[in-house]
C-alpha positions as CSV (number, residue, x, y, z in Angstrom):
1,X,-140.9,313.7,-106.4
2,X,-138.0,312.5,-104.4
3,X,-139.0,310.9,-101.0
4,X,-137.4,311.8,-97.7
5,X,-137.0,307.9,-95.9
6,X,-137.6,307.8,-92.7
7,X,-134.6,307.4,-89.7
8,X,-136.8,304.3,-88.5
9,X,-136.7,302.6,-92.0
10,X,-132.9,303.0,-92.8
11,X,-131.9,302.0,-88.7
12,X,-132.5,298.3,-87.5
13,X,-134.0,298.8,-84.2
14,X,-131.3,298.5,-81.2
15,X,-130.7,295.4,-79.8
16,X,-131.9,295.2,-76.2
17,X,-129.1,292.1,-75.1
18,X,-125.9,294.2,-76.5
19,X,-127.5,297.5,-75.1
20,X,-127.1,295.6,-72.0
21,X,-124.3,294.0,-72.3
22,X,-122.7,297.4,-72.8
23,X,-123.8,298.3,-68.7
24,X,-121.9,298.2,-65.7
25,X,-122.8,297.0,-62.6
26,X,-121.1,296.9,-59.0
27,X,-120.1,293.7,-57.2
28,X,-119.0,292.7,-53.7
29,X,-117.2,289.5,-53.4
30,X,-117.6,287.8,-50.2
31,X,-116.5,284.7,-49.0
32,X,-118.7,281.9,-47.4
33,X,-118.3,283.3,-44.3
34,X,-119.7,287.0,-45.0
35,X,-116.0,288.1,-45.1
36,X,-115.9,291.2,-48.0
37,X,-111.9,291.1,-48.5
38,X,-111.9,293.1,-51.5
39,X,-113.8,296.8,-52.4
40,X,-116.7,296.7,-54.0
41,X,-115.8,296.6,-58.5
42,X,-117.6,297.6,-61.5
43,X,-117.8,294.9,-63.9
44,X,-119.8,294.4,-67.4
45,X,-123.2,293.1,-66.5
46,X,-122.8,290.2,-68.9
47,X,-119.3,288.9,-67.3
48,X,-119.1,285.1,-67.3
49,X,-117.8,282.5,-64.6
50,X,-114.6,282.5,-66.7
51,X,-114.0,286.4,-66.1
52,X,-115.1,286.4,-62.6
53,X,-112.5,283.9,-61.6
54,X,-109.9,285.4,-63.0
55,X,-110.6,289.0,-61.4
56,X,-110.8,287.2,-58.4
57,X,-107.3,285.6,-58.7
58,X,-106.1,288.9,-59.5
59,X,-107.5,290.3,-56.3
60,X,-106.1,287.6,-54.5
61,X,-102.5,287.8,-56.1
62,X,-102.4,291.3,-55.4
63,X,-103.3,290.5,-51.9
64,X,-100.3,288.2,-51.2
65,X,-102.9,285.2,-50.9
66,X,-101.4,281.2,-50.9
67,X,-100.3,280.3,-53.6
68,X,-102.5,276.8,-53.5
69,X,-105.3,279.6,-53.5
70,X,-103.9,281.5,-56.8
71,X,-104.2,278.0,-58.3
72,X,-107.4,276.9,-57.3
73,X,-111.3,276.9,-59.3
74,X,-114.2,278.7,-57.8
75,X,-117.6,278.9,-57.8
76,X,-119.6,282.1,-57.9
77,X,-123.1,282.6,-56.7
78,X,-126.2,285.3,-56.2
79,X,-127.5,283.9,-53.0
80,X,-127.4,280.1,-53.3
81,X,-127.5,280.2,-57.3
82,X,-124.7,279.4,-59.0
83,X,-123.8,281.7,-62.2
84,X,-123.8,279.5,-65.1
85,X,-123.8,281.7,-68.3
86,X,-123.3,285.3,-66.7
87,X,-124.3,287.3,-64.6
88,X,-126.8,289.1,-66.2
89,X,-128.9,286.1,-66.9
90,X,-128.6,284.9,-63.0
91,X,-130.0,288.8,-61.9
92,X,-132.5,288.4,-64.1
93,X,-133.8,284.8,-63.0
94,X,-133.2,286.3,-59.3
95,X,-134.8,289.5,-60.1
96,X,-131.7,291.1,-58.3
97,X,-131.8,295.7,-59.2
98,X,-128.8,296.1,-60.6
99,X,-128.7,299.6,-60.0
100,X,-127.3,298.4,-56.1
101,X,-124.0,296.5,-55.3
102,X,-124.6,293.0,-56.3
103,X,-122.8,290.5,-53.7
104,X,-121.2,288.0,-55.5
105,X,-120.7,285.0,-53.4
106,X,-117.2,283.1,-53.9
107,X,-116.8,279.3,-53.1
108,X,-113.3,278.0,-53.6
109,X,-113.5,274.1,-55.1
110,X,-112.1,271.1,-55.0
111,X,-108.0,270.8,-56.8
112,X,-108.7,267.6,-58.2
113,X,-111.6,265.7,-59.4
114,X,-112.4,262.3,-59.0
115,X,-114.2,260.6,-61.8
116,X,-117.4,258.6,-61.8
117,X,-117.2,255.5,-61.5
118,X,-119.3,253.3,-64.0
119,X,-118.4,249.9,-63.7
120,X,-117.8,246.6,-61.8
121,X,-114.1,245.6,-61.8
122,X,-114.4,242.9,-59.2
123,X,-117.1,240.9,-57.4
124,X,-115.5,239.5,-54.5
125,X,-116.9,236.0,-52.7
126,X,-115.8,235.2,-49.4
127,X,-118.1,235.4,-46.9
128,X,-121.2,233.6,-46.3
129,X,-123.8,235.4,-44.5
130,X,-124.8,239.2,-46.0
131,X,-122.1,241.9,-46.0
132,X,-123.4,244.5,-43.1
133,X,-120.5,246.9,-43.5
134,X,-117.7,247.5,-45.2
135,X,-115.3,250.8,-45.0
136,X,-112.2,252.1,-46.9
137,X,-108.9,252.8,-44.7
138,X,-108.4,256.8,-43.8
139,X,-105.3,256.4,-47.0
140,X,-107.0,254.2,-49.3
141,X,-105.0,251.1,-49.0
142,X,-106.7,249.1,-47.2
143,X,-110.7,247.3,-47.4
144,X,-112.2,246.0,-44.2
145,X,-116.0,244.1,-44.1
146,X,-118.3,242.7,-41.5
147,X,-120.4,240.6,-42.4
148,X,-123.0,238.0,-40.5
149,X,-121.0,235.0,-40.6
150,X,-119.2,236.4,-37.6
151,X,-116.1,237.1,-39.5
152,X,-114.2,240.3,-40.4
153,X,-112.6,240.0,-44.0
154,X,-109.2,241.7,-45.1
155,X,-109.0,242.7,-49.1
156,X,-106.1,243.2,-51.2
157,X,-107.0,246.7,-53.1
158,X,-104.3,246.1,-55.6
159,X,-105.7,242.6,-56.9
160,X,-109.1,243.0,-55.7
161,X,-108.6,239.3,-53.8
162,X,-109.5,238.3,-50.3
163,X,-105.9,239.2,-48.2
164,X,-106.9,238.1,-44.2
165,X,-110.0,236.3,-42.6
166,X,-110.7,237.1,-38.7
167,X,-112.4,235.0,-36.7
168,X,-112.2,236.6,-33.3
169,X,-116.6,237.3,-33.4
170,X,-119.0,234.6,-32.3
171,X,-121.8,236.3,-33.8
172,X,-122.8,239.1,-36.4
173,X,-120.6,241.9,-36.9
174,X,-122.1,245.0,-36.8
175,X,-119.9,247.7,-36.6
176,X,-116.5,248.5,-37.8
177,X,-114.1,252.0,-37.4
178,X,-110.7,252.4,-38.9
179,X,-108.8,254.7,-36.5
180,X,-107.6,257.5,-38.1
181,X,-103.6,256.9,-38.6
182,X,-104.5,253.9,-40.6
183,X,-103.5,251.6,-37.9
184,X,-105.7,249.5,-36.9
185,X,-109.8,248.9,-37.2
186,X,-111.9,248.2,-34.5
187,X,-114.9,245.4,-34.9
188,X,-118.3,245.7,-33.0
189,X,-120.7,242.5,-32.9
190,X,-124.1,241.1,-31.9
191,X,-122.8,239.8,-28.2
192,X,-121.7,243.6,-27.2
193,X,-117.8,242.6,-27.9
194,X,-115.4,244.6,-29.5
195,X,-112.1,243.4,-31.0
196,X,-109.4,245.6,-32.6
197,X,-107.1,244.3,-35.6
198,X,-104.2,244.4,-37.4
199,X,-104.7,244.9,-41.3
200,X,-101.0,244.2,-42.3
201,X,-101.6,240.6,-40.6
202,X,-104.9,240.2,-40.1
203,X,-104.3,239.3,-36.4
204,X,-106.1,240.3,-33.4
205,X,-104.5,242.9,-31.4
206,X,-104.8,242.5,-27.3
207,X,-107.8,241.4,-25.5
208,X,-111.5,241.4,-26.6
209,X,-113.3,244.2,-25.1
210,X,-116.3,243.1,-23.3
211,X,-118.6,244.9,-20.9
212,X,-121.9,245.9,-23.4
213,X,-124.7,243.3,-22.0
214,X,-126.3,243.8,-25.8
215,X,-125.0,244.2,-29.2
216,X,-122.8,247.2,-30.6
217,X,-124.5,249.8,-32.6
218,X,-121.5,252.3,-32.9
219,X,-117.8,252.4,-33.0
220,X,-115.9,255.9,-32.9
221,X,-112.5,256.7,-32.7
222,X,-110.7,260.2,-31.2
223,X,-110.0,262.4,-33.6
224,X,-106.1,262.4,-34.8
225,X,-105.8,266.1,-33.6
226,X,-106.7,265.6,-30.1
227,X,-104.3,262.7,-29.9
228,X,-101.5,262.6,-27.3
229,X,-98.6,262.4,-29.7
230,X,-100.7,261.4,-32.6
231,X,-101.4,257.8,-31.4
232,X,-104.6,256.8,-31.5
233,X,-105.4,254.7,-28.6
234,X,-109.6,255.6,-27.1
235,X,-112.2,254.0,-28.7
236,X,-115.8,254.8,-27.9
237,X,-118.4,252.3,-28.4
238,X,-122.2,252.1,-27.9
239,X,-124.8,249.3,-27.3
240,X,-128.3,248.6,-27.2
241,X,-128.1,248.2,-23.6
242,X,-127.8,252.4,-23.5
243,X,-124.3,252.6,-22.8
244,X,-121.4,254.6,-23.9
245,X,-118.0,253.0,-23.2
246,X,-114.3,254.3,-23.7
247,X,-111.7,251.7,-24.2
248,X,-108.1,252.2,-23.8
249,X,-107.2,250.3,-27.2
250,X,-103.3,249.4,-25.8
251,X,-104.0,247.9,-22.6
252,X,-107.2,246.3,-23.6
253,X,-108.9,248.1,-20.7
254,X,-112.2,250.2,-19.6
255,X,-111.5,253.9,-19.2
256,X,-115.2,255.2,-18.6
257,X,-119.3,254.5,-18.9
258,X,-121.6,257.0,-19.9
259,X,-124.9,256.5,-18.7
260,X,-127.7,258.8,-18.8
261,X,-130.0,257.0,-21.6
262,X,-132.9,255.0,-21.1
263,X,-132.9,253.1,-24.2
264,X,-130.7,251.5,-27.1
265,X,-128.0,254.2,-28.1
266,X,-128.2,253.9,-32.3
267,X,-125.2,256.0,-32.9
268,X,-122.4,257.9,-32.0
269,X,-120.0,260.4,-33.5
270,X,-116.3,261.5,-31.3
271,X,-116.4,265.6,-32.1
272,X,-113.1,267.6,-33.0
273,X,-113.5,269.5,-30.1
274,X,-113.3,266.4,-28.0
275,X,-117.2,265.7,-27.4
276,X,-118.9,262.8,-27.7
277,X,-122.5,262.7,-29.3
278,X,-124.9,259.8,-28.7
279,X,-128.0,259.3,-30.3
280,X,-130.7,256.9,-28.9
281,X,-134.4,255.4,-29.3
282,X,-135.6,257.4,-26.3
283,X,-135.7,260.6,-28.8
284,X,-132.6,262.4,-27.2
285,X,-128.9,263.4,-28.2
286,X,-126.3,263.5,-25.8
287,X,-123.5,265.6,-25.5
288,X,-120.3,264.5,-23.3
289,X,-117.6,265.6,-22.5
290,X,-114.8,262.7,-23.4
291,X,-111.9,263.6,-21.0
292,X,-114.6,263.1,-18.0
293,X,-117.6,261.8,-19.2
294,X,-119.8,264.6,-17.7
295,X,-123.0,265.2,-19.4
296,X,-123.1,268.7,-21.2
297,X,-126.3,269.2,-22.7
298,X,-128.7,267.2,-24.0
299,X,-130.7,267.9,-27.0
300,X,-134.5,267.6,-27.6
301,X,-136.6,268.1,-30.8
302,X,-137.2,264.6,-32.6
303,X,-140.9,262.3,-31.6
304,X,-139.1,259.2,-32.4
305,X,-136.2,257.4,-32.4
306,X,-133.0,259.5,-33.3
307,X,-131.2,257.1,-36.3
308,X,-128.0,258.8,-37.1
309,X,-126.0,261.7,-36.7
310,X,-123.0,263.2,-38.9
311,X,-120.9,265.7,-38.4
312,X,-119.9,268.8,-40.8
313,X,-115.9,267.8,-39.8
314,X,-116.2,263.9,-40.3
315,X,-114.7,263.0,-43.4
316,X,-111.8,265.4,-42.6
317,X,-111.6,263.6,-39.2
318,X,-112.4,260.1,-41.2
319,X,-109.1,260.5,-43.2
320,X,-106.7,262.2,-40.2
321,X,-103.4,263.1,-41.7
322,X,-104.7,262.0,-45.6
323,X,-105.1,264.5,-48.3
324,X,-106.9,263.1,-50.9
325,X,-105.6,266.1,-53.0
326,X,-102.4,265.0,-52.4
327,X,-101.6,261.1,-53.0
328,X,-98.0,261.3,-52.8
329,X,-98.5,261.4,-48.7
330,X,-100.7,258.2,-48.8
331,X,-97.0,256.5,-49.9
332,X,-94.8,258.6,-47.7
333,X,-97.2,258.9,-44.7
334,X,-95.7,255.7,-42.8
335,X,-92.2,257.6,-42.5
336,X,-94.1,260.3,-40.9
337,X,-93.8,260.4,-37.1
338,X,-97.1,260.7,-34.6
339,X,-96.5,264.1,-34.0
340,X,-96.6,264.9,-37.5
341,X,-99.4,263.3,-38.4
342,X,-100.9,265.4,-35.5
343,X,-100.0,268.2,-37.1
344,X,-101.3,267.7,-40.8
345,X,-105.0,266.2,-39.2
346,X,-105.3,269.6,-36.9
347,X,-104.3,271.9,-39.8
348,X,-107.0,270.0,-42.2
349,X,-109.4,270.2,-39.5
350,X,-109.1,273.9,-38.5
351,X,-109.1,274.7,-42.8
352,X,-112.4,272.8,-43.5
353,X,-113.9,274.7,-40.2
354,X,-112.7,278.0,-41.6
355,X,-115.1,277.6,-44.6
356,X,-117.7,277.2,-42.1
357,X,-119.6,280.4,-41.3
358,X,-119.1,281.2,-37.7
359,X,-116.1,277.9,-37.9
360,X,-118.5,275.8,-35.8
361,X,-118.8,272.3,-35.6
362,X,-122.3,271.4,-37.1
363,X,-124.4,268.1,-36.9
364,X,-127.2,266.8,-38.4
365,X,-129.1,264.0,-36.9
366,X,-131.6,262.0,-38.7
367,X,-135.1,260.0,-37.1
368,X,-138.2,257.6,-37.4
369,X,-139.9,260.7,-37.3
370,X,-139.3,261.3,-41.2
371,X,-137.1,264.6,-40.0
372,X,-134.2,266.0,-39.4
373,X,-132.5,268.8,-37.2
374,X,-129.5,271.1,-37.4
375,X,-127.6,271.7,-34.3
376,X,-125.0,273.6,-33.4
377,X,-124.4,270.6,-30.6
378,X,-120.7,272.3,-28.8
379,X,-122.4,275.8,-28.0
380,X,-126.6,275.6,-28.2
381,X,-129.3,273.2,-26.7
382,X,-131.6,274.5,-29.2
383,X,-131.1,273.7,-32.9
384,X,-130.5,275.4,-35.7
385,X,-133.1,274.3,-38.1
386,X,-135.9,271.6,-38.7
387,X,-135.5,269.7,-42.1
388,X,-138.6,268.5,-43.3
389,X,-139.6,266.8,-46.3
390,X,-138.8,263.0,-46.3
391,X,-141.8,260.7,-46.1
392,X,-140.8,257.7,-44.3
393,X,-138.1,257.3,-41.5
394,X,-134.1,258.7,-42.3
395,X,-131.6,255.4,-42.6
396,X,-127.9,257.7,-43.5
397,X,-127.3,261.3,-43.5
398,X,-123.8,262.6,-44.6
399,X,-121.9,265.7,-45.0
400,X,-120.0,266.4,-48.3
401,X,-116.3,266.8,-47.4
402,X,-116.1,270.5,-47.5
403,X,-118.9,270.6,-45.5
404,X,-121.3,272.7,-47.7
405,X,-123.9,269.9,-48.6
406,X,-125.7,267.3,-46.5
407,X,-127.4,264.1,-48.0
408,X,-130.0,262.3,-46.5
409,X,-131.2,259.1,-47.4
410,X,-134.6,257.4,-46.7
411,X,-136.7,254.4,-46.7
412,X,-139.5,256.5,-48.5
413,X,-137.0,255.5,-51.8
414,X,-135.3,259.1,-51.9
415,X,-131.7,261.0,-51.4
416,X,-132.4,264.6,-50.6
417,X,-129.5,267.4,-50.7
418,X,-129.5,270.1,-48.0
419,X,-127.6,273.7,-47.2
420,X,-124.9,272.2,-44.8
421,X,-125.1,275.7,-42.9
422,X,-128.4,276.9,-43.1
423,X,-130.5,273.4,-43.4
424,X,-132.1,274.7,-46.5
425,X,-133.8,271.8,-49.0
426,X,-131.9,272.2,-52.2
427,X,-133.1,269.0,-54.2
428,X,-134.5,265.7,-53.7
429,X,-133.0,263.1,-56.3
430,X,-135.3,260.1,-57.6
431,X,-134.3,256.9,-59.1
432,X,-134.5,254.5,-56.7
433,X,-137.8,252.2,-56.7
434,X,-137.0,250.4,-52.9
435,X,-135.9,252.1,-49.5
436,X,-132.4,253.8,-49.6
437,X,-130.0,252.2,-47.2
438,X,-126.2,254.5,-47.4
439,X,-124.9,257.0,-49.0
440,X,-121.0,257.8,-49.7
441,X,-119.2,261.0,-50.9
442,X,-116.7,261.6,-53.6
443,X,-113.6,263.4,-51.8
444,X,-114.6,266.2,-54.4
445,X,-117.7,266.6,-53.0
446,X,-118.9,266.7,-56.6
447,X,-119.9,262.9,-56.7
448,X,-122.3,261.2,-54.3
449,X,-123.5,257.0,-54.3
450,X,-126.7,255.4,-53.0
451,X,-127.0,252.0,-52.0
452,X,-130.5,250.9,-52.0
453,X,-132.9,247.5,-51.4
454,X,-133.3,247.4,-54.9
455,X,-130.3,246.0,-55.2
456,X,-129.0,248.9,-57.2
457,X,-126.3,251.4,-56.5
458,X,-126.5,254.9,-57.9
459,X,-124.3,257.7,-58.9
460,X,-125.3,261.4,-58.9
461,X,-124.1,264.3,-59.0
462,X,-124.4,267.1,-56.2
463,X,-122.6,269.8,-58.5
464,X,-125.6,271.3,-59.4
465,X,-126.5,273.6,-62.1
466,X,-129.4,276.5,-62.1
467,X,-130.3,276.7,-58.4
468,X,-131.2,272.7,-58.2
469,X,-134.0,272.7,-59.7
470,X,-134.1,271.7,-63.1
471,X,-131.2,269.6,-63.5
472,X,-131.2,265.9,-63.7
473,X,-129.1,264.6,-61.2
474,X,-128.4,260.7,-61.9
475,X,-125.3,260.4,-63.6
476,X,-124.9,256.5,-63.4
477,X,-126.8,253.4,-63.1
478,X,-125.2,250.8,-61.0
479,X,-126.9,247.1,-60.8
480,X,-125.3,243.7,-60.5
481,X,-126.1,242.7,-57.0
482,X,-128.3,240.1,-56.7
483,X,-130.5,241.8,-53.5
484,X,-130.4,244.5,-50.8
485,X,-127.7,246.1,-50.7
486,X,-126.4,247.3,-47.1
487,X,-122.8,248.9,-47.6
488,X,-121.3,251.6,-50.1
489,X,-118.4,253.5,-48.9
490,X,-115.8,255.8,-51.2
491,X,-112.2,255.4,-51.4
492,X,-110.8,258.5,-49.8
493,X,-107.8,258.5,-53.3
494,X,-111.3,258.4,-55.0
495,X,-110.1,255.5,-57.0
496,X,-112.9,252.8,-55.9
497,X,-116.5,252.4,-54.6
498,X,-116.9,249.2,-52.7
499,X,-120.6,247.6,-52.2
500,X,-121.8,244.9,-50.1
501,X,-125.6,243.5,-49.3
502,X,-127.6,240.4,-49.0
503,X,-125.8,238.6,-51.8
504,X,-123.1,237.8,-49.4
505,X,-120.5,239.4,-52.0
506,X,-118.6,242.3,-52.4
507,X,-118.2,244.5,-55.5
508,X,-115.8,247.0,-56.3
509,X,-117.0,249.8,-58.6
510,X,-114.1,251.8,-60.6
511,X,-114.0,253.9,-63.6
């Protein structure tokens, strides 16, 4: 009796992933922005990162785009999660039909990367009282701290020695900016005086600047861009006694006050568009106008004191006419004349802006309140969004350099990552057992450092995988100081982190 086998026995049932992977499904690419530059493209369902970015640089050849663009990595997400594997598994986990055009969201990345840095190269004695800032030059060359034993120090990056020691202060320095050529770094201390130097001699340069009746909280620099022949002579400075003061940095002379605050101002940022932002302890942010000094707006939302502020535009602003991408100009920048130094800062400033969804000029500001707001400080009173979460009162905020995350830091022991548009919450990062002091970006933006009372400074990463949620985010450990630490700032080359606390020492951090 022969015996008739059945189709279901002799065919392996069909395999539901290739059965998938065999489908199409439509995509939009848009940028940032909400631009769609391209039609809308049927693609496998199971395409990978890999695939997508070279369809992309296809569409982009074909559209006579830059040919930095044709060479350049990007990131593709479905709303704010990055694909990882492909895009089937991200509509999945999103629960996106893919029966409708999927938009594909296309984030162009950083050229070069800068790589962690995991160890100490150099611990630096000098100074006597505890380090209370200490900041990279825009190019990279130069280190400049302040410290309380009322000197500012000068170190040789090359040997990782002590180079200059000024002695202009009579008390604590607070506060210190490097103006954006490079040229010169302006000091802010305890008395209310400010003193601009000379890092190639380590000499004062003109007269101290006195007229603050308290002690400097804030120094800030124009911009490069809105320079008058790319020399950068106005410095802003604030004080505890409430004031805003501009300085004519050549003559040594007052330009203008700006007074409208009732308390200590805490900090203050000098805008691309040529406004100046002060925050103070009587729970406002003001908005002048620097060529005047008339009062704009100001802007109301926090219950305590207003701590910090950053702007979306200030490491591009930070490092002027400096590409980090590019360190050949760090060595021929000195035979570049003002005007072209202009030049190159306006053209970086108006790119990082056109990544930027409507190309404003955003700014987070940070409070005793535990929160933060959004503003959109050039065009709205009203603010953008309310960013809640941290549980004890925000000591740094920062924007990454291409402007897409913000970091916060807090003394409730956590750094917590943020939509730089939208104000979103995107992460919190743990690690840290004592209050968070600074933060410092990679020039990547893929790299961020924490500097924190438990004399600890840490390395994570902000690049993060599967919508920020499950990924673990420390990359390094950092001790070796011996107590709080108050200072961590980031080479702009990306070649050094530099530390500095209550151990009176500096540390520089390499790979």
């Amino acid at each position: 009796m022969s015996v008739t086998s059945s189709p279901d026995q002799d065919t392996p049932p069909p395999d539901k992933k290739s059965k998938m992977d065999t489908q199409l499904v439509t995509v939009q690419f848009e940028t940032e922005t909400g631009d769609r530059p391209f039609p809308p493209l049927s693609v496998p369902v199971d395409i990978t990162p890999d695939k997508l970015q070279l369809l992309l640089h296809t569409l982009l050849k074909a559209d006579n785009a830059d040919e930095e663009d044709l060479d350049r990595p990007f990131a593709f997400f479905l709303q704010d999660r990055e694909i990882q594997d492909d895009l089937a598994e991200c509509m999945q986990w999103m629960l996106i039909n893919q029966e409708r055009t999927v938009p594909v969201i296309f984030k162009p990345q950083s050229i070069f990367k800068v790589r962690p840095v995991t160890r100490c190269t150099s611990s630096m004695p000098g100074h006597t009282q505890p380090v209370v800032v200490a900041l990279f030059s825009p190019d990279g060359r130069y280190l400049a701290s302040g410290s309380g034993d009322n000197t500012v120090r000068f170190w040789d990056i090359s040997t990782e020695t002590p180079r200059f020691e000024g002695k202009a202060h009579r008390q604590y320095v607070l506060a210190l900016a490097w103006s954006p050529d490079g040229s010169r770094l302006a000091s802010g201390d305890k008395l209310g005086h400010v003193v601009i130097w000379d890092p190639e001699t380590g000499q004062q340069i003109g007269r101290t600047l006195s007229g603050h009746k308290q002690f400097i909280t804030g120094l800030a620099w124009q911009p490069l861009h809105l320079t008058k022949d790319g020399e950068c002579r106005l410095l802003a400075s604030s004080s505890k006694d409430g004031d805003v003061r501009i300085w004519d940095t050549i003559t040594s002379k007052f330009v203008l006050a700006l007074t409208s605050h009732t308390q200590s101002v805490t900090c203050l940022r000098w805008g691309g568009t040529d406004l100046i932002y002060s925050a103070s302890q009587d729970r406002t942010i003001k908005v002048w106008r620097a060529q005047d000094g008339v009062l704009c707006r100001t802007l109301q939302g926090h219950g305590h004191w207003v701590n910090v502020l950053a702007l979306n535009t200030d490491y591009v602003m930070r490092t002027g006419a400096f590409e980090p991408a590019q360190a050949q100009i760090v060595n021929n920048i000195s035979s570049f004349s003002g005007p072209e130094k202009k030049d190159i800062a306006l053209k970086r400033y108006q790119e990082v802006l056109s990544r930027v969804k409507g190309g404003d000029e955003l700014m987070v500001s940070g409070s005793d309140d535990f929160t933060m707001f959004l503003w959109n400080p050039s065009k709205e009173k009203q603010s953008l969004a309310r960013m809640t979460g941290h549980q004890q009162l925000v000591n740094d905020v920062k924007f990454s350099p291409d402007c897409r995350i913000v970091a916060s830091a807090s003394f409730d022991k956590a750094v917590r990552l943020w939509d730089g548009t939208t104000g979103k919450y995107l992460a919190v990062l743990r690690g840290h057992v004592q209050a968070v002091y600074q933060l410092a970006w990679s020039a990547d933006s893929r790299l961020l450092v924490s500097g924190s009372a438990d004399s600890t400074i840490k390395l994570w990463t902000a690049q993060v995988k599967g919508g920020y949620d499950k990924t673990k985010f420390l990359t390094v450990d950092l001790p070796g100081h011996g107590d709080e630490i108050y200072a961590v700032d980031w080479s702009p080359d990306g070649q050094r982190v530099v530390s500095g606390g209550k151990d009176t020492l500096l540390r520089i951090w390499r790979k």
